[in-house]
C-alpha positions as CSV (number, residue, x, y, z in Angstrom):
1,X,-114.6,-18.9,11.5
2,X,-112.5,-15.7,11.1
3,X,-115.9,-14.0,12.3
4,X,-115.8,-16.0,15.0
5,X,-112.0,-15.1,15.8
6,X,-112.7,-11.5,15.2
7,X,-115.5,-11.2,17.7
8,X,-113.8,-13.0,20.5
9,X,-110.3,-10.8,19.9
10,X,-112.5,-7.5,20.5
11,X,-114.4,-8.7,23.5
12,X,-111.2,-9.6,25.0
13,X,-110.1,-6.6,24.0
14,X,-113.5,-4.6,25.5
15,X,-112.8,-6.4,28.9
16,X,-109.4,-5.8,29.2
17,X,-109.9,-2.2,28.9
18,X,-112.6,-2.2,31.0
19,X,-110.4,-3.9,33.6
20,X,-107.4,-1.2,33.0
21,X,-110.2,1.7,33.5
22,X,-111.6,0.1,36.8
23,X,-108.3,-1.0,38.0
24,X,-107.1,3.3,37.5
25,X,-110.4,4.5,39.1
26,X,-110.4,2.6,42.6
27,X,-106.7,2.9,42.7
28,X,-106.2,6.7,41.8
29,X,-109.1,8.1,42.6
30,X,-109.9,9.3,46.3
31,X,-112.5,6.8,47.9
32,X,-115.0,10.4,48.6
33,X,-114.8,11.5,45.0
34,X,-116.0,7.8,44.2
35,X,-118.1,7.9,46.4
36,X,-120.3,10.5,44.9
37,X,-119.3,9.9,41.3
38,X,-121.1,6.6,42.3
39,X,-124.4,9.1,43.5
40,X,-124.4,10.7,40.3
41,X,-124.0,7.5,38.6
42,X,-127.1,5.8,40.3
43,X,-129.4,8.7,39.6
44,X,-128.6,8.8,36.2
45,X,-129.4,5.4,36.2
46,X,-132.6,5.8,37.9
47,X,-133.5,8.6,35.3
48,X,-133.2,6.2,32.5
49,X,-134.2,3.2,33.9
50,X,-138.2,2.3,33.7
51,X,-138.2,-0.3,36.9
52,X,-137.9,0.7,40.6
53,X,-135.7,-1.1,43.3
54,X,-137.1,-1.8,46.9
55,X,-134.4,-2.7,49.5
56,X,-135.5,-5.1,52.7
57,X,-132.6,-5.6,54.9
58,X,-132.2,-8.4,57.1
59,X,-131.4,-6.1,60.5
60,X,-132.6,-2.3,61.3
61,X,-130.7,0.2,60.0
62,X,-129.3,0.3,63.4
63,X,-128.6,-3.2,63.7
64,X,-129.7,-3.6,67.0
65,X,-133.1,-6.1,66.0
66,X,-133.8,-8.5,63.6
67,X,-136.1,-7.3,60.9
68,X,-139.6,-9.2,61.2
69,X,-140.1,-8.2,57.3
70,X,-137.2,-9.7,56.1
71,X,-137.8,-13.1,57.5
72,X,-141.7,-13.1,56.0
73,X,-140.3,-12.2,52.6
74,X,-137.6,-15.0,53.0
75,X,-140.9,-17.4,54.0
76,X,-142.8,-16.5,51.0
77,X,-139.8,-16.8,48.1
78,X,-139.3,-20.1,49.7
79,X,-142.5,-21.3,49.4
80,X,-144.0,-19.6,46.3
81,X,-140.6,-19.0,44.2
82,X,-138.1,-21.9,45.3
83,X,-139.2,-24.1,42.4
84,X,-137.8,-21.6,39.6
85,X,-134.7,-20.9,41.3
86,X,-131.6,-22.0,39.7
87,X,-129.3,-22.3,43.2
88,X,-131.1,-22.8,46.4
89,X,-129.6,-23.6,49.7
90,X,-131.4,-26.7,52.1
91,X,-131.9,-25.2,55.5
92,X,-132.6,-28.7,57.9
93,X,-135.2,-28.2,61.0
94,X,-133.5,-25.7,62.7
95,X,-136.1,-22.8,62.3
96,X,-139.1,-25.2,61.2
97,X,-140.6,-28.7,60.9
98,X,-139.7,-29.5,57.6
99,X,-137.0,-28.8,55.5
100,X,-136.6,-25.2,53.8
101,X,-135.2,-25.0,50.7
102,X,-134.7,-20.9,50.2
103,X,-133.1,-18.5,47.6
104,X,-129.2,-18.9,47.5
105,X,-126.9,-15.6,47.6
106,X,-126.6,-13.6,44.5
107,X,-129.6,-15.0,42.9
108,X,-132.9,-14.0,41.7
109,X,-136.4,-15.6,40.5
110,X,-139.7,-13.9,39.1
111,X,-143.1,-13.7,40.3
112,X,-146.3,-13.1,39.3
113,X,-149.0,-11.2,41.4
114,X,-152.1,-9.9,39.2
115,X,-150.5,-10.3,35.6
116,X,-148.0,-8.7,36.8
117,X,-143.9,-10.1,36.6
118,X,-141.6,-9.1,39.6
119,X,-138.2,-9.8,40.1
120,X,-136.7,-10.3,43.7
121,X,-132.8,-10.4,44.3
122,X,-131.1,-12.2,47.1
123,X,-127.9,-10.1,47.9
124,X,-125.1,-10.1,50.3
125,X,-122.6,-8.0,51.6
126,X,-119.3,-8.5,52.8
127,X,-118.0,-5.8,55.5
128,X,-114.0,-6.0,56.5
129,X,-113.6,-3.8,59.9
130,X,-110.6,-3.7,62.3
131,X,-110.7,-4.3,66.0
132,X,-109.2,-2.5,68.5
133,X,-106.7,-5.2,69.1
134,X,-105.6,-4.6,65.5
135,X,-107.8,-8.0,64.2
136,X,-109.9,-8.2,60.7
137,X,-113.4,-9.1,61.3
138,X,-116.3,-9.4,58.8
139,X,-119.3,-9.6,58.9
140,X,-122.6,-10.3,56.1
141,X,-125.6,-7.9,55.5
142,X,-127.9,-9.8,53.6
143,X,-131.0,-8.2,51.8
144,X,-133.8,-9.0,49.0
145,X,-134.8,-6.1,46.1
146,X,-138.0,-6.2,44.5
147,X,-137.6,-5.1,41.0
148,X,-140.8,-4.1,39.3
149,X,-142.0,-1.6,36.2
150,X,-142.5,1.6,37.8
151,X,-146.3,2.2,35.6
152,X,-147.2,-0.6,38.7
153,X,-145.5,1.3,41.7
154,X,-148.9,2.2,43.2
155,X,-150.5,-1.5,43.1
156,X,-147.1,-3.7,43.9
157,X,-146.3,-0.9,47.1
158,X,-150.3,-0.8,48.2
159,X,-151.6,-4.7,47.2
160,X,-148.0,-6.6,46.2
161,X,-146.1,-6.1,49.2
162,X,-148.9,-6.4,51.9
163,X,-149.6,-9.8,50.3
164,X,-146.4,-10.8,50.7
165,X,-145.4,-9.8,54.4
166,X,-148.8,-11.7,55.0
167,X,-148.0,-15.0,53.6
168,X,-144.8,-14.7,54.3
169,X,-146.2,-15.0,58.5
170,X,-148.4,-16.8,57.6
171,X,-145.9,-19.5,56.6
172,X,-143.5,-18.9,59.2
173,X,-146.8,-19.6,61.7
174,X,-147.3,-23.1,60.1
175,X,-143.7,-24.2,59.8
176,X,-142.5,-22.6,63.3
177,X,-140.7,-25.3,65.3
178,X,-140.4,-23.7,69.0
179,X,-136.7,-23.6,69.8
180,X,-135.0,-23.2,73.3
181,X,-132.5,-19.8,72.7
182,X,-129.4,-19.8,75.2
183,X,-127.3,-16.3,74.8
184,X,-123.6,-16.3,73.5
185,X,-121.4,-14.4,75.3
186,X,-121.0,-10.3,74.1
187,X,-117.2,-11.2,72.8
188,X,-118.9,-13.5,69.9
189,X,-121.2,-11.7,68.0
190,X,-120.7,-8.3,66.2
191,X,-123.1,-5.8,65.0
192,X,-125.3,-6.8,62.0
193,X,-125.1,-10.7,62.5
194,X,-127.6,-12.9,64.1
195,X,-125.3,-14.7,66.7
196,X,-126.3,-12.7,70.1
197,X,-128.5,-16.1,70.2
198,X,-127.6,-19.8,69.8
199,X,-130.9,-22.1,69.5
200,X,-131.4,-25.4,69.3
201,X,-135.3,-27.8,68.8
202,X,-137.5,-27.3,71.9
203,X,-139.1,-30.4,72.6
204,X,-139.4,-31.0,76.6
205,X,-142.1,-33.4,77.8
206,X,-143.1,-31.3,81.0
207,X,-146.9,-30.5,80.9
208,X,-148.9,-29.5,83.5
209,X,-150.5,-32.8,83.6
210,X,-147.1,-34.4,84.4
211,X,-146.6,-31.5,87.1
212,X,-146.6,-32.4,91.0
213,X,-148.6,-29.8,92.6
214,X,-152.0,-29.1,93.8
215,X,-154.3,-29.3,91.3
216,X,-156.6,-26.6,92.1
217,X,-153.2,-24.3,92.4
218,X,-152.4,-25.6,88.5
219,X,-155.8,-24.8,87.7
220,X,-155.6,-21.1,88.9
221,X,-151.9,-20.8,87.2
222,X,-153.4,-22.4,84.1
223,X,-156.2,-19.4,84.1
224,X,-153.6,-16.4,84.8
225,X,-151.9,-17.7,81.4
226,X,-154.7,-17.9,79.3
227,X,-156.0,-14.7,80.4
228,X,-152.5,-13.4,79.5
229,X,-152.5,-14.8,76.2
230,X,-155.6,-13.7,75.1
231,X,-155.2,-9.9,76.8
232,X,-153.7,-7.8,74.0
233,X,-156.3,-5.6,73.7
234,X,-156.7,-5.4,77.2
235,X,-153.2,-4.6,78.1
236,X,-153.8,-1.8,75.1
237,X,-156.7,-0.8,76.8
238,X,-155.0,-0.2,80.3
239,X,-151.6,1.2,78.9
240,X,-149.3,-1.7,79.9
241,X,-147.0,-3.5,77.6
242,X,-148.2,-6.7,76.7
243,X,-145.7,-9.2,78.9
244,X,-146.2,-10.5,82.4
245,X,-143.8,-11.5,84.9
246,X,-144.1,-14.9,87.0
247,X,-141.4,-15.4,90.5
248,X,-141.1,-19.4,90.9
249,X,-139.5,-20.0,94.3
250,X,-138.9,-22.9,97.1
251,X,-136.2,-25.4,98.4
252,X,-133.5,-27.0,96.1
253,X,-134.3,-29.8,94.2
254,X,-138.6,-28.9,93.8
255,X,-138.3,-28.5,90.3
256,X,-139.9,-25.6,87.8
257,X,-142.6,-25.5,85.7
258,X,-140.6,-23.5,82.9
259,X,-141.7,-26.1,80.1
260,X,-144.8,-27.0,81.5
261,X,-145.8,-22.8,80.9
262,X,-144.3,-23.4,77.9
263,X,-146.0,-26.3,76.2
264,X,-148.9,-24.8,77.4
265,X,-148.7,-21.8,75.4
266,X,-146.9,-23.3,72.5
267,X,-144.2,-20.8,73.0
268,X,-140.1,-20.4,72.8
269,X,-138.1,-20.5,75.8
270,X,-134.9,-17.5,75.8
271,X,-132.3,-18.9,78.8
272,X,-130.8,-15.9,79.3
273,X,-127.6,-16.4,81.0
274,X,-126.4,-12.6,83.1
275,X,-122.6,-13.7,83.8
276,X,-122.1,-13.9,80.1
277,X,-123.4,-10.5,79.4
278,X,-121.0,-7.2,79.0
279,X,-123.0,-4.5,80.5
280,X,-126.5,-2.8,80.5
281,X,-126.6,-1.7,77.0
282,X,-125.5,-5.3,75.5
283,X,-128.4,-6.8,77.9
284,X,-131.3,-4.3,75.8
285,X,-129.8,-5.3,72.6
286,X,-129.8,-9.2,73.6
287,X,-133.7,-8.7,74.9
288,X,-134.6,-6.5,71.4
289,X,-133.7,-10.0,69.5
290,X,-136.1,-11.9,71.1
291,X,-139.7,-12.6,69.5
292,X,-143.3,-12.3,70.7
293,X,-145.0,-15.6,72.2
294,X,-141.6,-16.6,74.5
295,X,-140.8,-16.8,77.6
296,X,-137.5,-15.0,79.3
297,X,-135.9,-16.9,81.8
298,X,-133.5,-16.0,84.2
299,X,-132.7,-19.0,86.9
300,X,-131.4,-18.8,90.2
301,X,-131.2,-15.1,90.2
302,X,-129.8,-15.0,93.4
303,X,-126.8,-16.0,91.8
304,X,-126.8,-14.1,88.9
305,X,-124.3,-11.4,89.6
306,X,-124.8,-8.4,92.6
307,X,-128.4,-8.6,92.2
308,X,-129.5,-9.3,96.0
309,X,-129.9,-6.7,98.9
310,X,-130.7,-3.5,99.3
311,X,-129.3,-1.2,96.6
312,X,-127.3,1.0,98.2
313,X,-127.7,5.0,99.0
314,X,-125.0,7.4,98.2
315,X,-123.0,7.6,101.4
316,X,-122.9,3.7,101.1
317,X,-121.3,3.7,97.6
318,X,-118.8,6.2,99.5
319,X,-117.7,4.4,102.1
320,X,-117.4,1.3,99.7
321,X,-115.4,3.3,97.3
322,X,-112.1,2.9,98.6
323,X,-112.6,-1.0,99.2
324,X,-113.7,-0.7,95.4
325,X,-110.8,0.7,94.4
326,X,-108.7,-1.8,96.4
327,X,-110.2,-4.4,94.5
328,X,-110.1,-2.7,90.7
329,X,-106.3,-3.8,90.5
330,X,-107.2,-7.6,90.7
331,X,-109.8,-7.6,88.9
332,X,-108.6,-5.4,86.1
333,X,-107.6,-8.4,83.9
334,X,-110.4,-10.1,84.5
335,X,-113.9,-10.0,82.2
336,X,-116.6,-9.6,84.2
337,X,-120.2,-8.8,83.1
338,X,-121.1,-5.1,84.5
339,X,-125.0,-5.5,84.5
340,X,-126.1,-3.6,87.4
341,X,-130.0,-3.9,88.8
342,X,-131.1,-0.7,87.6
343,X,-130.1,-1.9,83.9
344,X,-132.0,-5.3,84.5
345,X,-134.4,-3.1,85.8
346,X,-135.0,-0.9,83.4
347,X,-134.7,-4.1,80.6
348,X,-137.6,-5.8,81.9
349,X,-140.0,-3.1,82.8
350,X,-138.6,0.0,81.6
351,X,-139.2,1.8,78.0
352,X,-137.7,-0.9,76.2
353,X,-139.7,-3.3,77.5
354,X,-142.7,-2.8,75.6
355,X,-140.5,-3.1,71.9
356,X,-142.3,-6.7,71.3
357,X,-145.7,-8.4,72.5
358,X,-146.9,-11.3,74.3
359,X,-143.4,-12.0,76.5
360,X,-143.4,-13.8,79.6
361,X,-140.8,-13.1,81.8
362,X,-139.8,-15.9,84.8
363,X,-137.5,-15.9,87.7
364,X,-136.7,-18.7,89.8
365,X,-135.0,-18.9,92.9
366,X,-134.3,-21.1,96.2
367,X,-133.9,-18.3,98.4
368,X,-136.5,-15.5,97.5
369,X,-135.6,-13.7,101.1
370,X,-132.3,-12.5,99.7
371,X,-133.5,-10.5,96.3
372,X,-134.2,-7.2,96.5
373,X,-138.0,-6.0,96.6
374,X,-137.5,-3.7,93.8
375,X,-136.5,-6.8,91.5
376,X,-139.7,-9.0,92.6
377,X,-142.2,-6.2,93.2
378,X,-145.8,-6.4,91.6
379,X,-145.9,-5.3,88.0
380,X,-142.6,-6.8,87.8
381,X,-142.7,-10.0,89.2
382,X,-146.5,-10.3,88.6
383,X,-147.3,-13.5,90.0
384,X,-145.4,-15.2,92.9
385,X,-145.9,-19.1,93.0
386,X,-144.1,-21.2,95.6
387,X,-143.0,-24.5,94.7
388,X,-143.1,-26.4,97.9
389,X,-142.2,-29.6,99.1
390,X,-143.9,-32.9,97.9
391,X,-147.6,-33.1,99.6
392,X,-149.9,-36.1,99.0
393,X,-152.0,-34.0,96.2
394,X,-148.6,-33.4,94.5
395,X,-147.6,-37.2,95.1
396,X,-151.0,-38.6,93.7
397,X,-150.1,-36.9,90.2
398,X,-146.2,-38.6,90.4
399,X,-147.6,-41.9,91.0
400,X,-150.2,-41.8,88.2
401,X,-147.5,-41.0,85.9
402,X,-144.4,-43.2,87.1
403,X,-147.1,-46.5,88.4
404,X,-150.2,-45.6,86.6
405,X,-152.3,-46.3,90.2
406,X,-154.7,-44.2,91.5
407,X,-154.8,-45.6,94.9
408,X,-153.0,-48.1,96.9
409,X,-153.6,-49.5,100.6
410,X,-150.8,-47.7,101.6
411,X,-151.8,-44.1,100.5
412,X,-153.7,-43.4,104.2
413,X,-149.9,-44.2,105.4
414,X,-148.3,-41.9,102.7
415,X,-150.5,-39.2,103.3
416,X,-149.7,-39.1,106.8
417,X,-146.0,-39.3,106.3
418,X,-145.3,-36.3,103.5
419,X,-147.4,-34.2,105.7
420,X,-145.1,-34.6,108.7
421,X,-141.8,-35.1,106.4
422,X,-139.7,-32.2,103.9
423,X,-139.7,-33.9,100.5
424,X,-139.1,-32.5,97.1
425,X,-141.0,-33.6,94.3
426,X,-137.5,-34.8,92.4
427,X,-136.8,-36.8,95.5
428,X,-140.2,-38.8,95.6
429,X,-140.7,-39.0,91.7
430,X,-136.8,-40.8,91.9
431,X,-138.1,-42.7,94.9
432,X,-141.1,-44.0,92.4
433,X,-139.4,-45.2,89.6
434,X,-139.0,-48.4,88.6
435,X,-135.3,-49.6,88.7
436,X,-135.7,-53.0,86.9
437,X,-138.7,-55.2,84.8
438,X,-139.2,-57.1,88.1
439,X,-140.5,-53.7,90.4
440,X,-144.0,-53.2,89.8
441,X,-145.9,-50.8,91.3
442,X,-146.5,-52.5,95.0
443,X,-142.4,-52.8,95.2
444,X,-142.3,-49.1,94.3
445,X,-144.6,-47.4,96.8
446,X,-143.3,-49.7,99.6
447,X,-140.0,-48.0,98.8
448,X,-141.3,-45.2,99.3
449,X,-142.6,-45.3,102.7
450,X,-139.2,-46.9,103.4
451,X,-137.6,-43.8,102.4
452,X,-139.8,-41.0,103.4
453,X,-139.9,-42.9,107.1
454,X,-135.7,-42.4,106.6
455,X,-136.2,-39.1,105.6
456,X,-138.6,-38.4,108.9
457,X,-135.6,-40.1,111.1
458,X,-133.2,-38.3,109.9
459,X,-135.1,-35.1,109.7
460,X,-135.8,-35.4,113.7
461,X,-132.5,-36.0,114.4
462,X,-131.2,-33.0,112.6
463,X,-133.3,-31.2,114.5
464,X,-132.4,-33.0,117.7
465,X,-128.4,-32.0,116.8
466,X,-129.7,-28.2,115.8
467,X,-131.7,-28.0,119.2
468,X,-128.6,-29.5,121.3
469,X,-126.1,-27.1,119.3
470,X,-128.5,-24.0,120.3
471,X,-128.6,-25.2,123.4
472,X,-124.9,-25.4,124.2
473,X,-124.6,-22.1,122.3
474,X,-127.1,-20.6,124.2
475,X,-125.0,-22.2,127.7
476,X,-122.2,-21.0,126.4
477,X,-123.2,-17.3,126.3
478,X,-124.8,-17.8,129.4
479,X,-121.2,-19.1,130.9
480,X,-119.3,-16.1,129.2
481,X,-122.0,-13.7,130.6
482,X,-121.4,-15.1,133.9
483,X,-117.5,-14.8,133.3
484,X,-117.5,-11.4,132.5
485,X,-119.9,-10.5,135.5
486,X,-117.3,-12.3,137.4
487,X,-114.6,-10.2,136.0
488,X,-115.9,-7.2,136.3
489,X,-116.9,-7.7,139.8
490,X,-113.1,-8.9,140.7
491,X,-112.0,-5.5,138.9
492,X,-114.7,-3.5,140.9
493,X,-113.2,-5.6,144.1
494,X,-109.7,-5.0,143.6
495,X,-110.4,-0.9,142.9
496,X,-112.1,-0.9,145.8
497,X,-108.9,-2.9,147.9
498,X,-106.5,-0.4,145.8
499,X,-108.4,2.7,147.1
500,X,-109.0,1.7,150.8
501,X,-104.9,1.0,150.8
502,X,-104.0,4.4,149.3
503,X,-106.4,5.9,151.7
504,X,-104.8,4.6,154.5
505,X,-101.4,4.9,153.4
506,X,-102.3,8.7,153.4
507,X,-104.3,8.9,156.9
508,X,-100.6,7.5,158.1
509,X,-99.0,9.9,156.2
510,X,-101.2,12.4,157.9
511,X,-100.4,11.0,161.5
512,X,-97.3,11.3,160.9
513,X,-96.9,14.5,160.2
């Protein structure tokens, strides 16, 4: 028992001191003399030590992407080491189909590869920096360390870890859940966390079966995406990065084909949102965080900031300056993203561009006329499709999926009505629907030729009104043309009255002298 007392007295004793010692060295002793005291220490270390430490960090060293190794490695210690973990922490569906249990912070399991015992580490870091506006921020860096004997350096660094990044994607393949990504603003993340993206499931119906539009058109759009998937070699081959660009335009209220493409491919959808973006550089850095097999979307980019018209020359931006300057004082206070074309441009297709594979990139718009041709140009904008009003081909597909018909004694009637009437696909797919138990399909497309008739009338008498409007318009500048003809002759008229009175005022003059 006195044993007993004795050892616990001198281990308090030992940590105390030990306490005392490191409370003296990080107060008193300058943070660069520590810092390489802390060198020397670590090499001394590594002279004595018989095991060698690999570091994977969970961002670049730059922090500007996401590091693909990091996030095998975390895939194959979840799978293959989980069950002899002490402290593991339940990740639900978020990233995968199933639940994930994976390695908690600060804690470490073994594994065996060839007879041989590893030891992987699951560390974080905790980094305090100041803002400008004098606020504490941190921020994690999370990384593993594999810890092995160093006589098996050459078979864990040639065999070991090449195993593991495999499996570890090969994991990630079978448990991938696509997710739809929307960007968080540039004020809400920081460097070296994952928050430039917010993502939630992905799990829209759209296919292209379900699509209204011509067939043989889905067929040929079908083909361009196939070929695409499938082209890696070939894009290698010609020097182009591996991503191709698709323009979907046409009225309001056709709809997109965004999740169609996408179920399709089987791949993540990135809605990347310009307004909320800071500037240029903060655009790359969002567009480095997204992966292969996805699909960039940028929607009604004639919206999306100064991104329409002509870019302008240099004596333009000249003569603008002063009203720019004019304007700098109200908007001073005000946050507004300063993404200019020539940074989209240069995101999209420009050197960064090619930093990750297989990348769709789609633009939609209502009003295609108002976007400058740089922005929609081939090899940018590599395939144009034009969603168009409702035709009888698009409106076959709506009714198979709303009524389940394939014909109708009416469909000689609708035929001839969408081809002579505007109607979006959105419009006639509402039109279709069932609203109650009691409206079968007969009640339905009866409806319809009810409303698309409406639609005709009221079509012909907009353009009735538009044709009566440009008609008094045009009488109108016929009448002020006339005026001012009138005018000017009265002018001419009274001149001419003016000069013959002067003139003979002076012949008078004249006489009488």
């Amino acid at each position: 028992m006195l044993e007993t007392v004795a050892i616990w007295g001198i281990t308090a004793k030992s940590v105390s001191s030990v306490m005392l010692i490191w409370a003296v060295y990080s107060q008193y002793i300058p943070r660069h003399v520590r810092s390489q005291m802390e060198i020397y220490f670590y090499k001394l270390l590594g002279w004595l030590s018989f095991y060698v430490h690999i570091k994977f960090t969970e961002h670049t060293e730059e922090g500007l992407k996401r590091s693909e190794n990091y996030n095998a490695i975390r895939n194959y210690l979840s799978t293959n080491t989980a069950a002899r973990a002490q402290r593991l922490k339940a990740n639900e569906s978020k990233n995968s189909k199933s639940l994930v249990l994976s390695m908690d912070d600060h804690e470490e399991v073994e594994d065996v590869f060839n007879g041989v015992k590893v030891k992987w580490y699951s560390n974080v870091k905790v980094t305090e920096t100041q803002s400008n506006y004098g606020r504490n921020n941190s921020y994690e860096r999370r990384f593993f360390t594999l810890t092995f004997h160093r006589r098996h350096r050459g078979m864990i660094i040639d065999t070991y870890i090449t195993h593991v990044l495999r499996e570890g994607k090969a994991i990630g393949v079978r448990n991938r859940e696509r997710k739809l990504y929307t960007n968080n603003s540039s004020s809400e993340w920081y460097p070296w966390m994952s928050g430039k993206w917010s993502n939630v499931p992905f799990h829209h119906p759209a296919t292209f079966e379900t699509l209204a539009m011509d067939p043989e058109k889905k067929e040929r759009i079908k083909k361009d995406l196939v070929k695409f998937s499938k082209g890696k070699d070939y894009y290698k081959k010609v020097g182009k990065a591996w991503k191709r660009g698709y323009l979907l335009f046409g009225p309001p209220g056709t709809g997109k084909m965004i999740s169609a493409i996408a179920n399709f491919l089987d791949y993540d959808v990135y809605d990347l949102e310009l307004t909320t973006v800071k500037d240029n550089s903060e655009l790359k850095k969002l567009l480095l965080e997204t992966q292969g097999k996805s699909i960039v979307v940028i929607e009604d980019i004639d919206c999306s900031l100064d991104l329409t018209g002509q870019r302008k020359t240099k004596k333009e931006e000249d003569e603008e300056e002063d009203k720019e300057k004019k304007k700098e004082k109200k908007k001073e206070d005000e946050k507004k993203s300063k993404v200019t074309l020539s940074g989209l441009l240069n995101s999209i297709d420009g050197l960064w561009s090619a930093c990750s594979d297989e990348k769709i990139i789609i633009f939609t718009t209502n009003f295609v006329d108002k976007l400058d041709p740089a922005l929609i140009r081939r090899g940018r904008m590599d395939n144009h499709i034009e969603m168009s009003y409702c035709r009888f081909e698009a409106f076959k597909v709506l009714a198979k999926n709303y009524l389940e018909i394939e014909s109708h004694e009416l469909y000689g009637e609708i035929e001839r009505l969408l081809e002579e009437t505007d109607m979006s696909p959105a419009d006639v797919a509402e039109t279709l629907m069932p609203k109650s138990d009691e409206e079968d399909a007969d009640v339905c497309i009866k409806r319809l030729v009810k409303t698309v008739e409406e639609e005709k009338e009221k079509a012909k008498k907009l353009a009735e009104e538009e044709e009566k409007s440009k008609a008094e318009k045009e009488e109108k500048r016929k009448k002020k043309k006339e005026e001012e003809a009138d005018n000017k002759k009265t002018e001419e008229d009274e001149k001419k009255v003016k000069g013959s009175k002067v003139n003979g005022d002076l012949s008078e003059k004249n006489g009488t002298n």
